[in-house]
N, C-alpha and C positions, 0 to 999 in steps of 0.2 A: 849532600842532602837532597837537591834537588834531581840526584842523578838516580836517588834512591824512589824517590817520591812519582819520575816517569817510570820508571821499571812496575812497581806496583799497579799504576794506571793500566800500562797493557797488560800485563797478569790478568785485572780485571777483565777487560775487553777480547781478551784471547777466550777466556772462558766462558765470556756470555757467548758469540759469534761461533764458538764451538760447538755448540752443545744441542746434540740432534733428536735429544726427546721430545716429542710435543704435547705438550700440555691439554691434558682431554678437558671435553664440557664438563662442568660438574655433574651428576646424577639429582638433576631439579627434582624438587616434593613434589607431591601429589598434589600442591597447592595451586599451580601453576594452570591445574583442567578443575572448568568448572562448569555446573549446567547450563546450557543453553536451551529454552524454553520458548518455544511458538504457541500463539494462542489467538483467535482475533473471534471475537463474540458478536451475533447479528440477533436480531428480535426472530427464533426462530426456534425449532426444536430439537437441536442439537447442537455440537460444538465438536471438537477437536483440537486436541492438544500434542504437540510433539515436544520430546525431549531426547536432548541430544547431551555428547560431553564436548566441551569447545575446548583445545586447550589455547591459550594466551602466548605462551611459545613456544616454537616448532623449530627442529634443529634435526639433523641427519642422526644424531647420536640415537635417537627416541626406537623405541622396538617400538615393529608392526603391532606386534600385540597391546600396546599402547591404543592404539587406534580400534581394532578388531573386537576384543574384550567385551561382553555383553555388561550393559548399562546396567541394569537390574532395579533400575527405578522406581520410587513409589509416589502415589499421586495422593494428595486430596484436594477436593474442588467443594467450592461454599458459593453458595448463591443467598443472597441479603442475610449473610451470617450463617445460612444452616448449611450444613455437611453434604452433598449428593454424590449419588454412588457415581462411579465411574468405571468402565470396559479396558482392561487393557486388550486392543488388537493387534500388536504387533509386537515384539520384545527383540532385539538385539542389540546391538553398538548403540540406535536408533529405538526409543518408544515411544508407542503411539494410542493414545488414548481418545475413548470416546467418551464424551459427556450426553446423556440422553433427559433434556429437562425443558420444558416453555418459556425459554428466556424471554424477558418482556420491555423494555422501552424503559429505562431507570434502574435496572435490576443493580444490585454491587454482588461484583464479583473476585471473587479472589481466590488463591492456589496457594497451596505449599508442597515443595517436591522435595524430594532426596535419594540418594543414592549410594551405597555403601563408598567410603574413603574421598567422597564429595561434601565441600558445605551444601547445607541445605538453603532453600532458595523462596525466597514468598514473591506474589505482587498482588495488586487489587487493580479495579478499574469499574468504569462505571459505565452501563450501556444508554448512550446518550438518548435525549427525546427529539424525534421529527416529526413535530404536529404536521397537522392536514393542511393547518393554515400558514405552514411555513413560505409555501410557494404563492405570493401574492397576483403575481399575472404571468402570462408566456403569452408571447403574440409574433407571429412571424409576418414576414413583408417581404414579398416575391415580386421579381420584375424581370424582364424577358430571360435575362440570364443568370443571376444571384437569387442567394435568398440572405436576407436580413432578420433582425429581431431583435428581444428583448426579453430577458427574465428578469424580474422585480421579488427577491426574496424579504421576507419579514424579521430582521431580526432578532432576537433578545440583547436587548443591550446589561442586562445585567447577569448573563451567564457567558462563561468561555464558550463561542462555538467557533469549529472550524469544518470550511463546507467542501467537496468537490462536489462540480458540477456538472454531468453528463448528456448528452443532446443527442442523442437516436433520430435517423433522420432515413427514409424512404422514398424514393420517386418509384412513379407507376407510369406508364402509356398505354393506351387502348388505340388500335389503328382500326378504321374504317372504310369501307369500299363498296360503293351502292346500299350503303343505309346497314351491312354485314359487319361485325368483327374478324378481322381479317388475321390480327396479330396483337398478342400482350406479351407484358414485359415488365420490368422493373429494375431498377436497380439501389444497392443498399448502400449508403455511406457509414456503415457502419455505426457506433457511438462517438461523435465527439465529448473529449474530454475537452474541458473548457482549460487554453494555455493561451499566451499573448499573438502567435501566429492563425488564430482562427477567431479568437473576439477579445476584445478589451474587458480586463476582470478584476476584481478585488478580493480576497477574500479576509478572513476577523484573523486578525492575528494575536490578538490580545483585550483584556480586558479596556483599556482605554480606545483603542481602536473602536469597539463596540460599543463603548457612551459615548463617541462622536458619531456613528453611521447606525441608525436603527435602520433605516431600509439599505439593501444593496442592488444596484441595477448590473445587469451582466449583460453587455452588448454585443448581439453577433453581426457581422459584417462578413460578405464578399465570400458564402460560400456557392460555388461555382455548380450551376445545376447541370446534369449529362442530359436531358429532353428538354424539348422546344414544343408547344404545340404548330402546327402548319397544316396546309395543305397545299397537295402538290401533283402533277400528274404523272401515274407512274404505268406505261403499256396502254398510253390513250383512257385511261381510269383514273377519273377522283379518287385520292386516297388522302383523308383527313385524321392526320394525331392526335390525338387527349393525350393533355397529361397534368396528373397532379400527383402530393405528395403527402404526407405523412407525418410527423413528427413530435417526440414525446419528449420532457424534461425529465429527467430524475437530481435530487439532492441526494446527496451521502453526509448525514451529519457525523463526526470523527470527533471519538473522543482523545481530551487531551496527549494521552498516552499516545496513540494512533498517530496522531497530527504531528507531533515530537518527532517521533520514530521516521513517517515519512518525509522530513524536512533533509532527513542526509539526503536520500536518491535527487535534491531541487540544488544543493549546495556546490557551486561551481569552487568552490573554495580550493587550495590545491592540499590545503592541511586535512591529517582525516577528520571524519566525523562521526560519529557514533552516538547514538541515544538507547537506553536501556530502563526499562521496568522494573527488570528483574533483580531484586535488591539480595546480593550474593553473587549473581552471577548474571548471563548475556540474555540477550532476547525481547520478548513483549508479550506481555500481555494484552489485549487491547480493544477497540467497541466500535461499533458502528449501526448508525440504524440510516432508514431512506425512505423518502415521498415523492414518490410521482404526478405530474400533471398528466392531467387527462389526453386522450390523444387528440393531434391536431389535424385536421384534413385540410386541406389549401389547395384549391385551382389554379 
């Protein structure tokens, strides 16, 4: 019995270890790609929307034409509920659609797309407000070699906001020699985005965040100026530097959507991460408005 019962075992094992066909991927549904939908809204007079197919997964088995295949997509776009036309300019794999309307500070907006043997896809979103009075003071503080400062935002403690905060910043020289301009120049640092290597920051993360912190202070430290003023003698010739700078704040107030969506690119996490809008399928929808401080001149 027992002599019967190993005989059988290998039997089995002879024919699994055998057996040289290999088992193909299934032929996945059509369920597997779905739209993928970019959209970001500013208080402006136009917008842009793309649509793409994303599929979810990807495997060697999959024909090119998989991929290639024109989308053939349809759009509609609603601004505080009513219908607005919309351009398509571009049609392929890829479409590209223009929205031509005065989006304005609070607008709702929202999409519905589709695309033949695709679910169809909605989202909404709402173009946040960045009053005048958002920005309470900007004041910079220069000393032989840095500059320092201080932005003091206002904020609503009973509404979701989330802020980025950008710092435009210009140095200038003017060189003189017997009372003459001799030489100008400048140079641009660019925009700082405000992150923990250039100034200490906070930003609302959330409803309770916000009923504990109505103002927020955003402190800049130790940014390194390229000009000095001096003088100095240069070919037996006084020659005296000016130099000052420049410098303008802007807020980006980001709506929820917006703020979600950009928290993966901040997520050092090693799991993925993903936030989506688009209820059916991938992408964003999403809002942004901004207010600027006046410009700053500083000697």
């Amino acid at each position: 019995m027992r002599t019967s019962q190993t005989t059988i075992w290998i039997l089995i094992l002879v024919c699994l270890f055998s057996c040289e066909r290999v088992i193909p991927y299934p032929n996945l549904a059509e369920e597997d790609a779905l739209l993928n939908v970019s959209c970001e809204v500013t208080p402006s007079d136009s917008t842009t929307v793309t649509v793409s197919r994303l599929f979810a997964i990807t495997h060697e088995h999959r024909d090119k034409e998989d991929y290639s295949k024109p989308l053939n997509s349809k759009l509609q776009f609603f601004v505080n509920g009513k219908e607005v036309p919309v351009q398509q300019t571009y049609s392929d794999q890829q479409d590209i659609y223009s929205v031509v309307y005065p989006f304005q500070q609070g607008d709702q907006v929202s999409l519905i797309c589709s695309a033949p043997e695709l679910p169809t896809v909605t989202a909404s979103t709402q173009i946040p407000h960045a009053p005048s009075t958002l920005i309470q003071e900007f004041k910079l503080i220069k000393d032989e070699a840095t500059l320092g400062g201080y932005l003091v935002l206002k904020d609503n403690p009973d509404t979701f906001d989330a802020y980025e905060v950008s710092i435009a910043l210009t140095e200038y020289y003017t060189q003189f020699e017997n009372g003459e301009i001799v030489s100008t120049g400048k140079y641009g640092h660019g925009s700082y985005t405000i992150n923990p290597h250039v100034a200490e920051w906070r930003q609302v993360l959330d409803d309770t965040y916000a009923d504990k912190h109505s103002d927020i202070t955003i402190n800049l430290k130790n940014i390194k100026l390229q000009y000095k003023p001096k003088t100095e003698i240069v070919n037996g010739v006084e020659r005296i530097t000016k130099t000052w700078l420049e410098s303008k704040a802007t807020v980006h107030v980001l709506s929820k959507e917006l703020y979600y969506f950009n928290l993966r690119y901040e997520s050092h996490s090693m799991s993925p991460t993903c936030y989506t809008n688009i209820k059916g399928g991938y992408g964003l929808l999403g809002a942004q408005a901004s207010v600027s401080s006046t410009t700053i001149k500083l000697e």
